[in-house]
C-alpha positions, 0 to 999 in steps of 0.5 A: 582825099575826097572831101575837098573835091567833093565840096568843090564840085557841090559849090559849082554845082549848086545853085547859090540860092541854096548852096548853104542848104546842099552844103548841110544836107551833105554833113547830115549824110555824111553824119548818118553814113558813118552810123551806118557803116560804124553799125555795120561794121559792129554787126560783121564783128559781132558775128566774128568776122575776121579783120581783113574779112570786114576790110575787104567787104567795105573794099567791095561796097567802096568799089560799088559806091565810086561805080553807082556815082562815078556816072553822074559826076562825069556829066557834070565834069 
């Protein structure tokens, strides 16, 4: 839902010289993100929470992360 938008909006607006170089550092992000939340999410069920419960606390983080980011993509727009 995200990830085509999200490589379009990087394609604009990085410059051409070193889209290829956004482009990676983008996946080396993602790569590492998804080991940190899969490590978090190992954490929050190691100390028994409830499904619903790591749900709604990576609901929340979500919330937070689309506001922090929300502001430096409407400039671009």
């Amino acid at each position: 839902m995200f990830i085509v938008p999200l490589y379009t909006f990087l394609q604009i607006v990085s410059e051409e010289t070193f889209r290829a170089r956004t482009i990676a550092a983008n996946n080396i992000l993602n790569a590492l993100f998804m080991v940190a939340g899969t490590i978090f999410v190992m954490m929050l069920l190691y100390f028994h929470m409830a499904i619903s419960e790591v749900f709604l606390i990576l609901g929340l983080l979500n919330i937070c992360a689309a506001a922090i980011f929300w502001r430096p993509l409407t400039k671009h727009s």
